[in-house]
C-alpha positions in Angstrom: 80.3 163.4 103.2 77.7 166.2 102.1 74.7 164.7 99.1 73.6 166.5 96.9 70.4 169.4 98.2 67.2 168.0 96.2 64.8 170.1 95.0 62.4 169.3 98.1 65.2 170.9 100.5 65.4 174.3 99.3 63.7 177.0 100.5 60.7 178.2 98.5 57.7 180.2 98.5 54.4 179.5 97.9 51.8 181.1 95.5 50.4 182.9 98.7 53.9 184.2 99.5 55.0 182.2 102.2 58.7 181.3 102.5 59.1 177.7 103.4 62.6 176.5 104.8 63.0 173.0 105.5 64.6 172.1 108.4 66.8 169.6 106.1 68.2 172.6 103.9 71.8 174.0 103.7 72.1 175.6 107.1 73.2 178.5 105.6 69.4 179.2 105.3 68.7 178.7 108.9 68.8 182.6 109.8 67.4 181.1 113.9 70.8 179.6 113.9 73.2 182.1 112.7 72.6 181.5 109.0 71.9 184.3 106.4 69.5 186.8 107.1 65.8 186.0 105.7 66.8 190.0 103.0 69.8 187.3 101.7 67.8 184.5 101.3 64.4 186.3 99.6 67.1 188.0 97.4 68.3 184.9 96.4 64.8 183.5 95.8 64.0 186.2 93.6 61.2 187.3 95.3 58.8 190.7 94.3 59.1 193.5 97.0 55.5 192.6 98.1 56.9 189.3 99.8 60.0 190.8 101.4 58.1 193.9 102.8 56.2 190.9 104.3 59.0 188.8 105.9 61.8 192.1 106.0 59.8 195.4 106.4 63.0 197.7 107.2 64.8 195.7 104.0 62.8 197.0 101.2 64.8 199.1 98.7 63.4 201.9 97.0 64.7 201.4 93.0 
């Protein structure tokens, strides 16, 4: 039986722009271990460009 994700679980990022994913999150996060790639995940986080350029260089979309 799956609980419920708390808050604590999910990845986040910090005010320095560091992503954070806790081992304990949905795997689907867990892009070492087949989950979604780290574009996906920033994407979902809402992130700015400046933090994916960090984590995703060859991701960043021009607008």
């Amino acid at each position: 039986m799956k609980t419920k994700t708390t808050e604590s679980e999910k990845p986040s990022i910090t005010e320095q722009g560091i992503l954070i994913i806790p081992f304990e999150s949905d795997p689907r996060y867990h892009w070492w271990n087949g989950g979604q790639s780290l574009d996906d995940t920033l994407r979902e986080l809402q992130v700015n460009g400046d933090v994916i350029a960090r984590y995703c260089p060859c991701c960043v979309r021009e607008n």
